[in-house]
TIVO-2410 file (N, C-alpha, C; in nm, 3 decimals):
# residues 144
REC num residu      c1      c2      c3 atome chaine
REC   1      X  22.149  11.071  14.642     N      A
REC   1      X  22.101  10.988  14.534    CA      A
REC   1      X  22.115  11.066  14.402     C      A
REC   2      X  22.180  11.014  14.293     N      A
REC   2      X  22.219  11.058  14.173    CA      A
REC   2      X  22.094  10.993  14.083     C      A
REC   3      X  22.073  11.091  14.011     N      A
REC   3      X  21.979  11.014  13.879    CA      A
REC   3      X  21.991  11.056  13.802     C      A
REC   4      X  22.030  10.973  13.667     N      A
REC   4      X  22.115  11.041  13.555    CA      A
REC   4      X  22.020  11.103  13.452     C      A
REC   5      X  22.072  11.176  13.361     N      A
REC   5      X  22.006  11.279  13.258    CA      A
REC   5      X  21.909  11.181  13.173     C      A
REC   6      X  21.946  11.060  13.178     N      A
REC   6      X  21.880  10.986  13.050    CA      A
REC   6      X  21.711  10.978  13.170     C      A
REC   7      X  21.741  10.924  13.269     N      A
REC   7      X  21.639  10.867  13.343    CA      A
REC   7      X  21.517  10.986  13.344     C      A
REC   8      X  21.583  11.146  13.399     N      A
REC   8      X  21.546  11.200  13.426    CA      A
REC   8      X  21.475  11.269  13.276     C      A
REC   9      X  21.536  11.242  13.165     N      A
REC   9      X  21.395  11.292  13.035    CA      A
REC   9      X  21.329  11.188  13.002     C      A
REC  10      X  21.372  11.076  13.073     N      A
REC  10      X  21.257  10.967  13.020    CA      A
REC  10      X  21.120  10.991  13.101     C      A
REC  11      X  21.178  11.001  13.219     N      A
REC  11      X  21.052  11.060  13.308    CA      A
REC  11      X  20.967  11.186  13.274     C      A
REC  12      X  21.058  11.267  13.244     N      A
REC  12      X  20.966  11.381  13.137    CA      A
REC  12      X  20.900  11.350  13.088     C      A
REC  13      X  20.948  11.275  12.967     N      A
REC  13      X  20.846  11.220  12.861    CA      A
REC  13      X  20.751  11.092  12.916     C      A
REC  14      X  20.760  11.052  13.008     N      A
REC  14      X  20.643  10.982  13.061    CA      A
REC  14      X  20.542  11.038  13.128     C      A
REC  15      X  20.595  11.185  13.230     N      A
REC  15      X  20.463  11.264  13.235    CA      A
REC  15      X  20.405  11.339  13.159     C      A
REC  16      X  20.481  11.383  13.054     N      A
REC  16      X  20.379  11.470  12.943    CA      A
REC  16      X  20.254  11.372  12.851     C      A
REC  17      X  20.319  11.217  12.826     N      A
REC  17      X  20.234  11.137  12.827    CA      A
REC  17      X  20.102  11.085  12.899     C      A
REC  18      X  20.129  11.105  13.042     N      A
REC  18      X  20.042  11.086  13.119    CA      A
REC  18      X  19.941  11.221  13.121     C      A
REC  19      X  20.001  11.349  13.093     N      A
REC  19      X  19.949  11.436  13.131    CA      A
REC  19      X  19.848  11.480  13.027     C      A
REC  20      X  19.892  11.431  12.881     N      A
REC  20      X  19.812  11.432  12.794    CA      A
REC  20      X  19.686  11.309  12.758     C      A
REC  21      X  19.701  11.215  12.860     N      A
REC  21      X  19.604  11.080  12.808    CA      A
REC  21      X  19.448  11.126  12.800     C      A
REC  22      X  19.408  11.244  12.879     N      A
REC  22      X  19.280  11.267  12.889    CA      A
REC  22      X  19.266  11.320  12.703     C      A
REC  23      X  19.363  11.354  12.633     N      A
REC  23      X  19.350  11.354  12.524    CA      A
REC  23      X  19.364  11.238  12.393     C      A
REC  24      X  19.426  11.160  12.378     N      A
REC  24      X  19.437  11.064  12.307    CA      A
REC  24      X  19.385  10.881  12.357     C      A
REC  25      X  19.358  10.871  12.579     N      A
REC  25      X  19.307  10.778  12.611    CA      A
REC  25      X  19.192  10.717  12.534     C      A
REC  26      X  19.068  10.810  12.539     N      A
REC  26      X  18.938  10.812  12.454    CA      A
REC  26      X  18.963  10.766  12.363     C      A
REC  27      X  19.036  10.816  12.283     N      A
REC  27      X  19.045  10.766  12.124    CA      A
REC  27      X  19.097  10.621  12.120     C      A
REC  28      X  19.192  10.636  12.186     N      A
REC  28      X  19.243  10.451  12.209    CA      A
REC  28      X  19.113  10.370  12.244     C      A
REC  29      X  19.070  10.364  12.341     N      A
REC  29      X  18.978  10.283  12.381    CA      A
REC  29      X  18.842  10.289  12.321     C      A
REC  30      X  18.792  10.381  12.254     N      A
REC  30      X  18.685  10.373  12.149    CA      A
REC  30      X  18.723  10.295  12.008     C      A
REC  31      X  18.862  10.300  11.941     N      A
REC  31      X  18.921  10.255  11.909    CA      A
REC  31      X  18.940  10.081  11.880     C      A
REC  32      X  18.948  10.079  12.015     N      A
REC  32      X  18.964   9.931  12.067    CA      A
REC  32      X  18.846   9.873  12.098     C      A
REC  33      X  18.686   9.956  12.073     N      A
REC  33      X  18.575   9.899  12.111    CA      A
REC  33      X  18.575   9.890  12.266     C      A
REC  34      X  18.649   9.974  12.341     N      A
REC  34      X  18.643   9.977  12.496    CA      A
REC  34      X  18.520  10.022  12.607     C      A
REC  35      X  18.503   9.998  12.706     N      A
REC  35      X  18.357  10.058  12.783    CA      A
REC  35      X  18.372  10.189  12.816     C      A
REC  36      X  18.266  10.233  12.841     N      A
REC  36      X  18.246  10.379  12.898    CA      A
REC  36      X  18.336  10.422  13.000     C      A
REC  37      X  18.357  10.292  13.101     N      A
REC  37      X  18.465  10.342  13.262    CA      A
REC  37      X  18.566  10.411  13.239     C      A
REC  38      X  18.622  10.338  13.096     N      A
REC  38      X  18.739  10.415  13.086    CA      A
REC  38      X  18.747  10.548  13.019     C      A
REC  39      X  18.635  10.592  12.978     N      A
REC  39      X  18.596  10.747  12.949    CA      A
REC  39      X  18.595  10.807  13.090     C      A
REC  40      X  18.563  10.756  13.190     N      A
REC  40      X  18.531  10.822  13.293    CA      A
REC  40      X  18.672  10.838  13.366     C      A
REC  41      X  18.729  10.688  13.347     N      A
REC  41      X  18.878  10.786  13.389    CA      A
REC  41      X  18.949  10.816  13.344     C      A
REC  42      X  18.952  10.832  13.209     N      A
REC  42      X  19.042  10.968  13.157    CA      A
REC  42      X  19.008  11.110  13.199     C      A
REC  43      X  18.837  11.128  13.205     N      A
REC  43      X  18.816  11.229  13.234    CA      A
REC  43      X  18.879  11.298  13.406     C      A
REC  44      X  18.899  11.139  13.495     N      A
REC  44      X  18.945  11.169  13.620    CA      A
REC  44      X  19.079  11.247  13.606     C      A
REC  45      X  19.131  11.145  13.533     N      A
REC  45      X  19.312  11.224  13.486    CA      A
REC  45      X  19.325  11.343  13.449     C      A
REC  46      X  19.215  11.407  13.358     N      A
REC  46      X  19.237  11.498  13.318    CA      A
REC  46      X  19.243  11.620  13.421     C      A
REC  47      X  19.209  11.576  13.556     N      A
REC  47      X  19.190  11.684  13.676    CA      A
REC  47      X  19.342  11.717  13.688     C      A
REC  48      X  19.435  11.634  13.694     N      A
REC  48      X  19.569  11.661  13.754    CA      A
REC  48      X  19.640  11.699  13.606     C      A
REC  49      X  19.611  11.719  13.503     N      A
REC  49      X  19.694  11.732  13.369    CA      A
REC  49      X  19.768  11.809  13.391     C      A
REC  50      X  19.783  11.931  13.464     N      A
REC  50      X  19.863  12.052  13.501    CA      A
REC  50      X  19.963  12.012  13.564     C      A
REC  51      X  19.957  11.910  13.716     N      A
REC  51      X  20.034  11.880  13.774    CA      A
REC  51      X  20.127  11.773  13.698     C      A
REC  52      X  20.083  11.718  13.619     N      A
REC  52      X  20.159  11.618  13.561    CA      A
REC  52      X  20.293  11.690  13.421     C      A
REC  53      X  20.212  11.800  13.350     N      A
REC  53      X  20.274  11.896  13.278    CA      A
REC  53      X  20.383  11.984  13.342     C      A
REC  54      X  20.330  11.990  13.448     N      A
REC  54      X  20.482  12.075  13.557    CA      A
REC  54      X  20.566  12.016  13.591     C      A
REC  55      X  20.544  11.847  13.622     N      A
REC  55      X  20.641  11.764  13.688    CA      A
REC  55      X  20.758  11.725  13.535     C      A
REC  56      X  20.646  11.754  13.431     N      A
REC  56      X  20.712  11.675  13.300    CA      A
REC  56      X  20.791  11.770  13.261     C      A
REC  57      X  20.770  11.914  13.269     N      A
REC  57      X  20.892  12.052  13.185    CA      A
REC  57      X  20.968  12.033  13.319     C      A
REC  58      X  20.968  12.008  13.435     N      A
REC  58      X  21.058  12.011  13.539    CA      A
REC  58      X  21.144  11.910  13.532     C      A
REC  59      X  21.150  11.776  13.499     N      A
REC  59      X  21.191  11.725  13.460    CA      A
REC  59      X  21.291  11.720  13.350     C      A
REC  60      X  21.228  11.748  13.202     N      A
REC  60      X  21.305  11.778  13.067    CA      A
REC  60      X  21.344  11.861  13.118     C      A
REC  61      X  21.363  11.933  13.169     N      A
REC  61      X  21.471  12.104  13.209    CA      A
REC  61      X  21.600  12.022  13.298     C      A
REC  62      X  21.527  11.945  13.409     N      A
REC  62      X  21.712  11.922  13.480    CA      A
REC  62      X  21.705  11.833  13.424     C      A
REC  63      X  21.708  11.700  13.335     N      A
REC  63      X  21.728  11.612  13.261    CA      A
REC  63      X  21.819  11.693  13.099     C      A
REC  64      X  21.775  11.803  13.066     N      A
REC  64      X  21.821  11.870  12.971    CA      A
REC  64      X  21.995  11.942  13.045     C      A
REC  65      X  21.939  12.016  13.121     N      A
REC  65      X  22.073  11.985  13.167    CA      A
REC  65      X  22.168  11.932  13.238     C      A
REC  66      X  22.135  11.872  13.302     N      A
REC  66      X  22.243  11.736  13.326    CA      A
REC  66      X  22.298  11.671  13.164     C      A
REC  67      X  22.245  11.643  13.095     N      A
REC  67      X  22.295  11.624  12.973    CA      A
REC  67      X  22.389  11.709  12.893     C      A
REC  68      X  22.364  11.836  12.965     N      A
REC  68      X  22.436  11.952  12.889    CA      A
REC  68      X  22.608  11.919  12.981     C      A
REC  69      X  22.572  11.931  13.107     N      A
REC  69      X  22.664  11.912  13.207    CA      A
REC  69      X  22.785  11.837  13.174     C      A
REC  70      X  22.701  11.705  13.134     N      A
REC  70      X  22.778  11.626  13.101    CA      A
REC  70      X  22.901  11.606  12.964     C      A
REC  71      X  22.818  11.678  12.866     N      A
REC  71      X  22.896  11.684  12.721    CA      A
REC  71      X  22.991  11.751  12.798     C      A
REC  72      X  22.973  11.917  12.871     N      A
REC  72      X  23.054  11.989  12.904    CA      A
REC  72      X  23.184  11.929  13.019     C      A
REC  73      X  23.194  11.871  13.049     N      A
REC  73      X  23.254  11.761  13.139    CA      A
REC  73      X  23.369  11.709  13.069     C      A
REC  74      X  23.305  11.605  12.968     N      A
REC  74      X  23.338  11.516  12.841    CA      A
REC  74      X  23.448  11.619  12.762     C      A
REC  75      X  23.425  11.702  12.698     N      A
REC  75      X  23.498  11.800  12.572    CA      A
REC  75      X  23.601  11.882  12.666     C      A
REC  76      X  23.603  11.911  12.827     N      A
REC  76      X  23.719  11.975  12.906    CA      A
REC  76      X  23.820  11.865  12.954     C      A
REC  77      X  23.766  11.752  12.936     N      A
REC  77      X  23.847  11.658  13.005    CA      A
REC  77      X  23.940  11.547  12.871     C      A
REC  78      X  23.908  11.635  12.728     N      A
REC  78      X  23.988  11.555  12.619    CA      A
REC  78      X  24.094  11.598  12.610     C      A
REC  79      X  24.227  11.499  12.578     N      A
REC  79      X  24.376  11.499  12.589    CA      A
REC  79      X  24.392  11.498  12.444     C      A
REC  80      X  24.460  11.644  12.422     N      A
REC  80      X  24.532  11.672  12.275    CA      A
REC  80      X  24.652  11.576  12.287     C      A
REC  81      X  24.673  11.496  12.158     N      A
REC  81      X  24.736  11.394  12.093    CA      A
REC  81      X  24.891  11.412  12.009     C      A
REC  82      X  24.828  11.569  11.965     N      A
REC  82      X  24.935  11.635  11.883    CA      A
REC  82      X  25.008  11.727  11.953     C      A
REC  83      X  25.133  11.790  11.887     N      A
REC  83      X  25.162  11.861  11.920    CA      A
REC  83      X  25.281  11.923  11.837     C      A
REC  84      X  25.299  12.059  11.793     N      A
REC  84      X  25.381  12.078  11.725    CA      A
REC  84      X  25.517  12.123  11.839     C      A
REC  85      X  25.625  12.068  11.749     N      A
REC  85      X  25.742  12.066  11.825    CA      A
REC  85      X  25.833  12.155  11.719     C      A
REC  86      X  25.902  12.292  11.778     N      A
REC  86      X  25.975  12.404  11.737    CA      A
REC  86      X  26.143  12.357  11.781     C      A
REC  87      X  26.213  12.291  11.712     N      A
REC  87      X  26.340  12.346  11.750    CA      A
REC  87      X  26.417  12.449  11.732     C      A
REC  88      X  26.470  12.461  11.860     N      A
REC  88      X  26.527  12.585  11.944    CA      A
REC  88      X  26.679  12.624  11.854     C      A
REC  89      X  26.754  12.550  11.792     N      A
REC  89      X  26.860  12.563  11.690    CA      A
REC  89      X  26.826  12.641  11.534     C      A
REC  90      X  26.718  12.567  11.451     N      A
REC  90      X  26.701  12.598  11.378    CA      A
REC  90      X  26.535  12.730  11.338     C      A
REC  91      X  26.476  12.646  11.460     N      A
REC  91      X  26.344  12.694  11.441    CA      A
REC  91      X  26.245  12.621  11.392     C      A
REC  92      X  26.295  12.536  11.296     N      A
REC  92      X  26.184  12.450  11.219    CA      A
REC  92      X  26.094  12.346  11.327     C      A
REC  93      X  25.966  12.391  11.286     N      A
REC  93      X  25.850  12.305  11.321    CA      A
REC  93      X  25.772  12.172  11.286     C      A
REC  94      X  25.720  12.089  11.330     N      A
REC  94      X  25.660  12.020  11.297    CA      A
REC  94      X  25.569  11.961  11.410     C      A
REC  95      X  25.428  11.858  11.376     N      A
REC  95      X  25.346  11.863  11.411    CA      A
REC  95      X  25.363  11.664  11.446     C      A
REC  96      X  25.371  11.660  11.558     N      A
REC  96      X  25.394  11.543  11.600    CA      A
REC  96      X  25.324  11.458  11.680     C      A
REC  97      X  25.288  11.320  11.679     N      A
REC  97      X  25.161  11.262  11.787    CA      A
REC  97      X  25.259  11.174  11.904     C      A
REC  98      X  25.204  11.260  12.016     N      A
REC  98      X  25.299  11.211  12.175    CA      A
REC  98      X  25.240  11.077  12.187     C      A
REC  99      X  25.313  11.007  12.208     N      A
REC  99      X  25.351  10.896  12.286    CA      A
REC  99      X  25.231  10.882  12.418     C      A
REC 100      X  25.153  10.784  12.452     N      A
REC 100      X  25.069  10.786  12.536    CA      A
REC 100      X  25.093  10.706  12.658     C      A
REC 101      X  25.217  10.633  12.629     N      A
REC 101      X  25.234  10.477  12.725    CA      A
REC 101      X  25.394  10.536  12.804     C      A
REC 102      X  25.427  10.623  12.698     N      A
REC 102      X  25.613  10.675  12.775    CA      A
REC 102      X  25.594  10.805  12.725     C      A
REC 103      X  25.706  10.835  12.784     N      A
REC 103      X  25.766  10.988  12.819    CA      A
REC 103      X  25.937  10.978  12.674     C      A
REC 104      X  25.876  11.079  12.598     N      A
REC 104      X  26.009  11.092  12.530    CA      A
REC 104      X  26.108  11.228  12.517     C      A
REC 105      X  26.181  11.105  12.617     N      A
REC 105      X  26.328  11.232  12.670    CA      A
REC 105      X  26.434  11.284  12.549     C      A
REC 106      X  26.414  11.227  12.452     N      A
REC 106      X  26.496  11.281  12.297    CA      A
REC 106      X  26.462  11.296  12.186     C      A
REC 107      X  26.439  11.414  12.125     N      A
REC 107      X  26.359  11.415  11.982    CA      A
REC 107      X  26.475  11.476  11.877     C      A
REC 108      X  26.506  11.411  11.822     N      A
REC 108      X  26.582  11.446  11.681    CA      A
REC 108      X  26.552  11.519  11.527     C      A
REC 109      X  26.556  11.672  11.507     N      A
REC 109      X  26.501  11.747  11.464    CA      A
REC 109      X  26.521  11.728  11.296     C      A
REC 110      X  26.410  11.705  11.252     N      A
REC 110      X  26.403  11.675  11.116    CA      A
REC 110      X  26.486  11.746  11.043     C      A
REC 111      X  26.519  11.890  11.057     N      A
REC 111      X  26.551  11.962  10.982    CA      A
REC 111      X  26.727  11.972  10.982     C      A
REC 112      X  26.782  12.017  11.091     N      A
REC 112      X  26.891  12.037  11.176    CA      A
REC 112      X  27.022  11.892  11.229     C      A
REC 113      X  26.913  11.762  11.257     N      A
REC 113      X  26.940  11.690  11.281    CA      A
REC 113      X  26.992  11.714  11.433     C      A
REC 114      X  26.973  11.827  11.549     N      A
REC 114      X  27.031  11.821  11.643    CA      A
REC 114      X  26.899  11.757  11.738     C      A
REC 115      X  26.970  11.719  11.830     N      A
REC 115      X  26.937  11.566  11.922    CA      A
REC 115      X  26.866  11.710  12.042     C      A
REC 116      X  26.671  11.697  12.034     N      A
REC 116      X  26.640  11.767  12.173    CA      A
REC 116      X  26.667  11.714  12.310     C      A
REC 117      X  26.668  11.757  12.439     N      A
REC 117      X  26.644  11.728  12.542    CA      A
REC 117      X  26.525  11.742  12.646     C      A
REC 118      X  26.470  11.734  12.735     N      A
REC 118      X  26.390  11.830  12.809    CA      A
REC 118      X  26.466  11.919  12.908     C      A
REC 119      X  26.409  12.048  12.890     N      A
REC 119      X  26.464  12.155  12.991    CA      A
REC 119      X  26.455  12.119  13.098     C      A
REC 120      X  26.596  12.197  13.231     N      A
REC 120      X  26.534  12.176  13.345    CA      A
REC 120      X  26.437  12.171  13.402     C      A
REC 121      X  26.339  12.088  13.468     N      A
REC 121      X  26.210  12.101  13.528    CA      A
REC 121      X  26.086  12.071  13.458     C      A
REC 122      X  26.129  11.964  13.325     N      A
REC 122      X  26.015  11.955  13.250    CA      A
REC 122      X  26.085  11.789  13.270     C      A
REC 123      X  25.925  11.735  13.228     N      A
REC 123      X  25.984  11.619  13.244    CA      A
REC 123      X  26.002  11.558  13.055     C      A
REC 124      X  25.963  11.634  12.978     N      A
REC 124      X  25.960  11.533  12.794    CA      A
REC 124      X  25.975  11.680  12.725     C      A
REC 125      X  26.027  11.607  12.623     N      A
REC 125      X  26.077  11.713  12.481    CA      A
REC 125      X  25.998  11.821  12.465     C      A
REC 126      X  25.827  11.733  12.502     N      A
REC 126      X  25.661  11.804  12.423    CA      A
REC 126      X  25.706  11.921  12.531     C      A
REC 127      X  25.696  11.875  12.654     N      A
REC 127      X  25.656  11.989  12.771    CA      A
REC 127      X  25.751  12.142  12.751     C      A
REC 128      X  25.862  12.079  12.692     N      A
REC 128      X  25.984  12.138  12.680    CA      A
REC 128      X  25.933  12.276  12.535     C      A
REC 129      X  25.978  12.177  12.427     N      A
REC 129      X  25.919  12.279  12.264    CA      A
REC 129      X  25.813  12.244  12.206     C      A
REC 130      X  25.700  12.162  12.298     N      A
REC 130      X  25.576  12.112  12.186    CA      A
REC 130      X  25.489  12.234  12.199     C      A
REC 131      X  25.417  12.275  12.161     N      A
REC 131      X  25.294  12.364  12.188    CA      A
REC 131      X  25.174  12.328  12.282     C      A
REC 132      X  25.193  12.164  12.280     N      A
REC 132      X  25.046  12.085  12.360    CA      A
REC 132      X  25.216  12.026  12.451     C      A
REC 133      X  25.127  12.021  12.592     N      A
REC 133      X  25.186  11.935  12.697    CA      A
REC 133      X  25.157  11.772  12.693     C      A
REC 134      X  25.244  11.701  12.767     N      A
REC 134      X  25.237  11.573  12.759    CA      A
REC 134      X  25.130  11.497  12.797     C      A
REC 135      X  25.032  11.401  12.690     N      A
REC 135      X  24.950  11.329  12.815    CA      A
REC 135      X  24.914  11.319  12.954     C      A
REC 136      X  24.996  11.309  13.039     N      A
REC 136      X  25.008  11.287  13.139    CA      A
REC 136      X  25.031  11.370  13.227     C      A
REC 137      X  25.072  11.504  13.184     N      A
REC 137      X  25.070  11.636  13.224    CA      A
REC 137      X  24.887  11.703  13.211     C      A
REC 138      X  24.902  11.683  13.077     N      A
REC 138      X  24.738  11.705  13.056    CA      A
REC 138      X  24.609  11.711  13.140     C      A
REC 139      X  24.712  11.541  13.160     N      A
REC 139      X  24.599  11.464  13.298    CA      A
REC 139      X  24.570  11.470  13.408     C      A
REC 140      X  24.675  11.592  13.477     N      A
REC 140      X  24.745  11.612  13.583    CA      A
REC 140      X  24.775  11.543  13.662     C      A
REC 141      X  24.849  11.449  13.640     N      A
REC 141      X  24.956  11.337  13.656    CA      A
REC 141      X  25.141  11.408  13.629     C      A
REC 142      X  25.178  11.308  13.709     N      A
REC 142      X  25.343  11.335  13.715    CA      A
REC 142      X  25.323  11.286  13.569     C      A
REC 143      X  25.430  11.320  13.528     N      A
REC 143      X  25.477  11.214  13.370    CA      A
REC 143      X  25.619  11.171  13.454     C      A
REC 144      X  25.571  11.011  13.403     N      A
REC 144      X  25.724  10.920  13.416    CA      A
REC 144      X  25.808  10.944  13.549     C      A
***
């Protein structure tokens, strides 16, 4: 059974709530013109305040990180877009955004005008002279 980071600090913050009512209950219900009973059971609550304070930092702690987990998850699993591409004739560089839907087997060099290919065993131009690999390489996926 999985229970996600959000659930798990909401629950935090519902026992530190609980764990504190023997402090702010009173005031509510005097407040509200309320009877004595319920003085009496706040004061009951207040027996377990400890246990409720342990369950609540135990909580915000794996709720804190599972949340951490997750960003960290999120930011290893983002696909660079760019990529600068060096031709091998002239040298000249430039900074180019790959293609996300195809694979491009020919890039024509701004500078030089000579027509790239991909090297043996690569499957796109990027994999070949880009600095960032292809989408789909990224992804660890075949490309194309």
């Amino acid at each position: 059974m999985k229970i996600s980071s959000t659930k798990t600090l909401l629950g935090g913050m519902l026992s530190f709530i609980i764990a504190l009512s023997c402090c702010w209950l009173p005031a509510l219900v005097l407040a509200l013109g309320g009877a004595s009973s319920m003085m009496a059971f706040s004061t009951g609550v207040e027996k377990f305040s400890r246990l409720f304070m342990t369950i609540g930092m135990i909580c915000l702690a794996w709720g804190g990180y599972q949340l951490y987990q997750k960003n960290r998850r999120t930011m290893e699993n983002t696909i660079l877009l760019e990529s600068r591409i060096t031709c091998p004739s002239c040298a000249f560089s430039k900074v180019e955004k790959m293609p996300t839907n195809a694979c491009q087997f020919f890039y024509e060099c701004t500078s030089c005008h000579t027509i790239l290919k991909p090297k043996t065993g690569d499957c796109c131009v990027y994999c070949s002279y880009g600095t960032v690999a292809c989408p789909p390489i990224q992804e660890g996926t075949s490309c194309c």
